[in-house]
DSSP file (Angstrom, degrees, kcal/mol; ACC not computed):
  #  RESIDUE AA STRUCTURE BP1 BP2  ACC     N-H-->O    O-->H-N    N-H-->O    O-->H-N    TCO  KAPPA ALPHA  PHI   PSI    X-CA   Y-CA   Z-CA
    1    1 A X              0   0    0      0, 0.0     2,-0.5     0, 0.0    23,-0.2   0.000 360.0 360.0 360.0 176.1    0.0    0.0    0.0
    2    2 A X  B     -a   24   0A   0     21,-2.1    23,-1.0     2,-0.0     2,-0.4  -0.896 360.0-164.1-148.5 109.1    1.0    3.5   -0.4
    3    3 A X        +     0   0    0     -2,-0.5     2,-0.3    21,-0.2    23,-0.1  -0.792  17.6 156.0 -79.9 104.5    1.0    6.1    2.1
    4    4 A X        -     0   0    0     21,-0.5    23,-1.6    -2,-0.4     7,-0.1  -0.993  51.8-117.1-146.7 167.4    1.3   10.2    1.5
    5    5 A X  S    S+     0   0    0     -2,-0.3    25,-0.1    21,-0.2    21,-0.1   0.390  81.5 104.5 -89.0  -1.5    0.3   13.2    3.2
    6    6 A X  S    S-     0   0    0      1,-0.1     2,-0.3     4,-0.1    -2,-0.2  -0.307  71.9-111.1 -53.1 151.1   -2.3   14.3    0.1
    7    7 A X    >>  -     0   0    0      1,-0.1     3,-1.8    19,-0.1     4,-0.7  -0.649  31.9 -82.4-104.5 173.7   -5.5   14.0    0.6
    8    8 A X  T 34 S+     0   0    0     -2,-0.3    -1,-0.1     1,-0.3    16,-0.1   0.440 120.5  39.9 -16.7 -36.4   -7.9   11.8   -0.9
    9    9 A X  T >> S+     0   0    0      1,-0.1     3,-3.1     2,-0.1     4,-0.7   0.945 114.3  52.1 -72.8 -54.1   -8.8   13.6   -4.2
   10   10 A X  T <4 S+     0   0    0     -3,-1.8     4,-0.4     1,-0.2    -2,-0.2   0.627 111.4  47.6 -88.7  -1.8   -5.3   14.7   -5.0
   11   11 A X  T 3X S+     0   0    0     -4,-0.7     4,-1.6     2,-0.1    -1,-0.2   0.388 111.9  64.0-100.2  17.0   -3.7   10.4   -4.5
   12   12 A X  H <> S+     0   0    0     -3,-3.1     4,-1.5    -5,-0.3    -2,-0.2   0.758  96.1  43.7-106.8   1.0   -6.7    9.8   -6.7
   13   13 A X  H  X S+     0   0    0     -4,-0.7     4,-1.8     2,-0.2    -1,-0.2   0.644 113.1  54.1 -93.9 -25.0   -5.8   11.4   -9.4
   14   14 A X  H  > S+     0   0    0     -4,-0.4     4,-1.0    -5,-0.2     3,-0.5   0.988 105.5  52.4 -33.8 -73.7   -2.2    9.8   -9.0
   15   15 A X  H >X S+     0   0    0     -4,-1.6     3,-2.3     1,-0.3     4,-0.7   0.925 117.4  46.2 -67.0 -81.9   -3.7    6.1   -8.8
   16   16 A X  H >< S+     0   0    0     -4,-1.5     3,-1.2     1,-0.3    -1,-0.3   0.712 112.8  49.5 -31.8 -48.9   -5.7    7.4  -12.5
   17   17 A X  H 3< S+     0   0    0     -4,-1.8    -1,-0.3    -3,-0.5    -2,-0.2   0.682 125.6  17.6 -84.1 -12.0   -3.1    8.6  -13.7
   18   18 A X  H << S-     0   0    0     -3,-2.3    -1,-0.2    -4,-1.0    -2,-0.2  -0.091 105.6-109.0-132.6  36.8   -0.5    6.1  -13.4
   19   19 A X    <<  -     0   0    0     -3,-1.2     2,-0.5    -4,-0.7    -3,-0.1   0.706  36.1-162.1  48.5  34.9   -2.7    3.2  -12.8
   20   20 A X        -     0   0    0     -5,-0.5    -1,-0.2    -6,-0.2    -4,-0.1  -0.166  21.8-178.8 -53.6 105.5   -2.4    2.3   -9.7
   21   21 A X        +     0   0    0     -2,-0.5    -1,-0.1    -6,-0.1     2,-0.1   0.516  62.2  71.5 -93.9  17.7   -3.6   -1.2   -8.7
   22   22 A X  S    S-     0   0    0    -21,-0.0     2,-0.5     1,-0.0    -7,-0.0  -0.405  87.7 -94.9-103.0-159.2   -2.7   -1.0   -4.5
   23   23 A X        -     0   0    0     -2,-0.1   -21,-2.1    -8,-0.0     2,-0.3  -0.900  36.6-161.1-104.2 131.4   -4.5    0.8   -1.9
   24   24 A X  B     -a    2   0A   0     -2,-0.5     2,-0.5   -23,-0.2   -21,-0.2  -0.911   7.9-146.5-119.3 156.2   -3.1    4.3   -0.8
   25   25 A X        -     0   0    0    -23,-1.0     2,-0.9    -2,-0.3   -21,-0.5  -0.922  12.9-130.6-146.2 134.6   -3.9    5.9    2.2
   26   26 A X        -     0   0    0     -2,-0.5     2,-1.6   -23,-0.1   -21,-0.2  -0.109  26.0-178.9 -66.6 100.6   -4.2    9.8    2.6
   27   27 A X    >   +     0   0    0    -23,-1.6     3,-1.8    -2,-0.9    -1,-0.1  -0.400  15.1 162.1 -99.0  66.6   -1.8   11.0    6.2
   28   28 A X  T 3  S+     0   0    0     -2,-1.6    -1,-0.2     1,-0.2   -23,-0.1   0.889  74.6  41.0 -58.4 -20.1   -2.7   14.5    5.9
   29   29 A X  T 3  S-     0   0    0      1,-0.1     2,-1.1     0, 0.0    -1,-0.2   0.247 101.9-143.5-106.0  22.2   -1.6   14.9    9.6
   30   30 A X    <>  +     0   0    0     -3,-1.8     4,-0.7     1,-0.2     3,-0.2   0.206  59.3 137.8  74.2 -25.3    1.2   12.8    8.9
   31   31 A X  H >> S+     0   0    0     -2,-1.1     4,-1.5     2,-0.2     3,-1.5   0.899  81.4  58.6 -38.0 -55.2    1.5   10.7   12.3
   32   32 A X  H 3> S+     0   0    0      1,-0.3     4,-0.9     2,-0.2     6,-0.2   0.912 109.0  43.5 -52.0 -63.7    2.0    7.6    9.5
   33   33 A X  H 34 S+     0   0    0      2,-0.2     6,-0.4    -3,-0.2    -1,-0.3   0.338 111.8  48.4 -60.0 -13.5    4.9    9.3    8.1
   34   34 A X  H X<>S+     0   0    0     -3,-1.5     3,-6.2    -4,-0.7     5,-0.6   0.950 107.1  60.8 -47.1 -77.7    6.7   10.5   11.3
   35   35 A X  H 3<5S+     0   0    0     -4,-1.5    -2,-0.2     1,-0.4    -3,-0.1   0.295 111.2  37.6 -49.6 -16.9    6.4    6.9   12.7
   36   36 A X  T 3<5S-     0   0    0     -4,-0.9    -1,-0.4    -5,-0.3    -3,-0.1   0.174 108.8-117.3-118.4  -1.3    8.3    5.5   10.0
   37   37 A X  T < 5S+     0   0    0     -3,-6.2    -2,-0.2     1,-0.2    -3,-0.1   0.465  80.1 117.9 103.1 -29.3   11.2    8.3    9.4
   38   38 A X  T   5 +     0   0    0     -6,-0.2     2,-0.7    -4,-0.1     9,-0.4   0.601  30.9 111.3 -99.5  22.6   10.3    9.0    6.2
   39   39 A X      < +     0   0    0     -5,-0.6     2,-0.2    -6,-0.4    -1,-0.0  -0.644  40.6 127.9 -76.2 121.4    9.3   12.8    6.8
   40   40 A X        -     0   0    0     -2,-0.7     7,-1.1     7,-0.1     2,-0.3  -0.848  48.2-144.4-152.1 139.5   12.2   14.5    4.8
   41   41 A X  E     -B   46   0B   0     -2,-0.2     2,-0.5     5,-0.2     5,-0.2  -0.979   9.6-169.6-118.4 138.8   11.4   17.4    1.8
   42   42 A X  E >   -B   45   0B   0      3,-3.9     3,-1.2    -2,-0.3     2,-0.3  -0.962  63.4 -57.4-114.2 109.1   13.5   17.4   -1.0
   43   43 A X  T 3  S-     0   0    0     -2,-0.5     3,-0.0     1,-0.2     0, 0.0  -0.490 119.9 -11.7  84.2-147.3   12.6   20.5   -2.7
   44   44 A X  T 3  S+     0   0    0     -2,-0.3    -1,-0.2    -3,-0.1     2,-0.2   0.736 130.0  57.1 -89.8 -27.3    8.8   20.7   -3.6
   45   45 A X  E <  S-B   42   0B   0     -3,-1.2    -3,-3.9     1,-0.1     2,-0.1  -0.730  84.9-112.0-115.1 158.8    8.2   16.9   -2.8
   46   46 A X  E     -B   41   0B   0     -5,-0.2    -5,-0.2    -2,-0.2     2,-0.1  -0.226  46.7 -94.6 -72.0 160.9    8.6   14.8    0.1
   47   47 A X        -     0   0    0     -7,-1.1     2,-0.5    -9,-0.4    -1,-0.2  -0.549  41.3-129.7 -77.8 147.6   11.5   11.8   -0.3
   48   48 A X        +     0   0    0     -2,-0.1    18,-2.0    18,-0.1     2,-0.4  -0.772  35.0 173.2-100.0 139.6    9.8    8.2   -1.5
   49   49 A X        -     0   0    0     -2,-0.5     2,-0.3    16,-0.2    15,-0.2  -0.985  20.1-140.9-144.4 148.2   10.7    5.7    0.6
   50   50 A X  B     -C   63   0C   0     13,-1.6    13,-4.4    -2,-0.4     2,-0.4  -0.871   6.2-163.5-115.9 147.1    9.6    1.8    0.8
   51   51 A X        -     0   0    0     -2,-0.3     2,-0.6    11,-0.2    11,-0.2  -0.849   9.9-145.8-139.2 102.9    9.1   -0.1    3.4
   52   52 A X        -     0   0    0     -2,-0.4     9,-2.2     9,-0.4     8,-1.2  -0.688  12.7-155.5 -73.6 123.4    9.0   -4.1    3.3
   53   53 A X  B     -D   59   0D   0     -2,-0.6     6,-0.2     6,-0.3     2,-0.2  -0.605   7.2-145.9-134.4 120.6    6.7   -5.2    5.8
   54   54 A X    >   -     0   0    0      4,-0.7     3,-0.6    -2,-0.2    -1,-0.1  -0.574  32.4-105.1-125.7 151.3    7.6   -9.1    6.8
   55   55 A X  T 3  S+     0   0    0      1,-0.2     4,-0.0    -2,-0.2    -2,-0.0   0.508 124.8  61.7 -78.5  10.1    4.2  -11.3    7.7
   56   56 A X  T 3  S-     0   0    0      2,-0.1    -1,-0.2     0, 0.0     3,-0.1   0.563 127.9-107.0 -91.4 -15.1    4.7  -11.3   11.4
   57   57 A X  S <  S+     0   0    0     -3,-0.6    -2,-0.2     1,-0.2     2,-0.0   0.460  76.4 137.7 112.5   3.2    4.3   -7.1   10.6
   58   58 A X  S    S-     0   0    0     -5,-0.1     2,-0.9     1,-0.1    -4,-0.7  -0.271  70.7-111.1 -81.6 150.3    8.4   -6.4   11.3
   59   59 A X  B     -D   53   0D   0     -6,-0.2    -6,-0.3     1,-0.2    -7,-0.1  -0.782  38.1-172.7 -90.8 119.8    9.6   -4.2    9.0
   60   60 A X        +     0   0    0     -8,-1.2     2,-0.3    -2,-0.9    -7,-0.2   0.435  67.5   4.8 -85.3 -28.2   12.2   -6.8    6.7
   61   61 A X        -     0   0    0     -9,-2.2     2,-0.4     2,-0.0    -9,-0.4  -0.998  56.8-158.2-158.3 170.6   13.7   -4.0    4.5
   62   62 A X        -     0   0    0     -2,-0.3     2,-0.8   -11,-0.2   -11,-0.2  -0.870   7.6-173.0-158.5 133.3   13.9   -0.4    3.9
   63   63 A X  B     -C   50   0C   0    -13,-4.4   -13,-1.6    -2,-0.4     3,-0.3  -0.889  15.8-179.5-111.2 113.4   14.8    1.5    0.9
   64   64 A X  S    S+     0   0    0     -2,-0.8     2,-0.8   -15,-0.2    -1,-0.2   0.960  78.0  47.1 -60.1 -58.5   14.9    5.5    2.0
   65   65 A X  S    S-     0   0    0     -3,-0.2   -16,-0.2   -16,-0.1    -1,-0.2  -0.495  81.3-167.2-101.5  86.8   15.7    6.8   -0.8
   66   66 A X        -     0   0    0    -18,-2.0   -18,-0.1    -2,-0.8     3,-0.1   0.026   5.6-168.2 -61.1-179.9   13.4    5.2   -4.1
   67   67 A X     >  -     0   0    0      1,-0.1     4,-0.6     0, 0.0    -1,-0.1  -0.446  26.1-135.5-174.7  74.0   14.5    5.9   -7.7
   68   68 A X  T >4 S+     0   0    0      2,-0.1     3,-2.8     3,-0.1     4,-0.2   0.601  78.8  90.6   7.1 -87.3   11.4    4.8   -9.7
   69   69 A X  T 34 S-     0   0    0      1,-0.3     0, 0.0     2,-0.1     0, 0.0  -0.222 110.0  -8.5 -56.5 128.2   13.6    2.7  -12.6
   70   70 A X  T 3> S+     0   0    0      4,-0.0     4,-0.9     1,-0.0    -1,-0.3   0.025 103.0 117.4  69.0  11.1   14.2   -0.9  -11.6
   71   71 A X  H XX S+     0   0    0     -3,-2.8     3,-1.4    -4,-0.6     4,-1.0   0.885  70.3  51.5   1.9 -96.8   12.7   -0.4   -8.1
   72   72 A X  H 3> S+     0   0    0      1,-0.3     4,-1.8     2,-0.2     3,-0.2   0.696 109.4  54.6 -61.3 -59.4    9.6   -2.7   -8.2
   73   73 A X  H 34 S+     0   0    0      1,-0.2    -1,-0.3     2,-0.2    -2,-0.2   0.812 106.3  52.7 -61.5 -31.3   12.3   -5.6   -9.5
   74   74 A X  H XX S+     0   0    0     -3,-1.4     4,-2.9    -4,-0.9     3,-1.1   0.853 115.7  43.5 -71.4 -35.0   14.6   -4.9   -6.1
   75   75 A X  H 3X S+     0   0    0     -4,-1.0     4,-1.1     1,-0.3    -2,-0.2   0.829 107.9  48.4 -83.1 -19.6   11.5   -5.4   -4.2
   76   76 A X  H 3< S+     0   0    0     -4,-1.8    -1,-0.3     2,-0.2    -2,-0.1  -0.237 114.2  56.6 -98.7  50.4    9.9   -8.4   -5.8
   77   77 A X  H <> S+     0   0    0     -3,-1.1     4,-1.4    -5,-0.0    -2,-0.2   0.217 111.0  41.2-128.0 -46.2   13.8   -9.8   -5.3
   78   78 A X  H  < S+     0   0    0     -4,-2.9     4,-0.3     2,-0.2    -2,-0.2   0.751 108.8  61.3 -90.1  -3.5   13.6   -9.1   -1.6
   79   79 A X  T >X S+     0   0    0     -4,-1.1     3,-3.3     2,-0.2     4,-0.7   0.989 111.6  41.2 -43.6 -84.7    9.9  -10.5   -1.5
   80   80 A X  T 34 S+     0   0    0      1,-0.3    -2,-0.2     2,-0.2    -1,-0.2   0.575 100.9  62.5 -67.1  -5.8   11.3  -13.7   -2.6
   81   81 A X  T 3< S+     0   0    0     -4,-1.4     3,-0.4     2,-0.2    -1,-0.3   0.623 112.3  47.0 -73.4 -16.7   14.6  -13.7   -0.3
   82   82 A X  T <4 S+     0   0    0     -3,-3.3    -2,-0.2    -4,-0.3    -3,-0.1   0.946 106.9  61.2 -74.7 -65.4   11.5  -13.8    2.8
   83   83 A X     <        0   0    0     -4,-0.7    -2,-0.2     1,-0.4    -3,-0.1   0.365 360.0 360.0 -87.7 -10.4    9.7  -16.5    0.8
   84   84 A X              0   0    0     -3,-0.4    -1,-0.4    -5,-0.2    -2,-0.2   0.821 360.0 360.0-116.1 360.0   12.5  -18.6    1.2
């Protein structure tokens, strides 16, 4: 899922526009995004960060800094280093 401090309208026009198939959920006051670290502004925008989530709930990895290209393939790599 995908967590940012917009609110509803403005991550739903995100998810349209770049097709988003998870669930995001609007922290306009942010508490989610303290609790995890990843309030930083670079600029106009906040820093992306991911955060793998292990199925006991622990958090298993954490990338701070994202960089869109080949992302989503570092993460379905560390998905399956859990799986085994």
């Amino acid at each position: 899922m995908g967590v940012s401090a917009d609110k509803p309208e403005i991550q739903q026009r995100f998810i349209d526009k770049f097709e988003l198939t998870f669930p995001m959920i609007s922290d306009t006051d942010k508490s989610i995004i303290v609790a995890y670290g990843a309030r930083e502004v670079l600029g106009v925008t906040a820093k992306r960060s991911t955060f793998l989530v292990s199925p006991d709930g622990k958090i298993a990895r954490v990338w701070p800094r994202v960089k869109v290209e080949g992302h989503a393939d570092e993460v379905v790599a560390a998905i399956r280093e859990l799986a085994v």
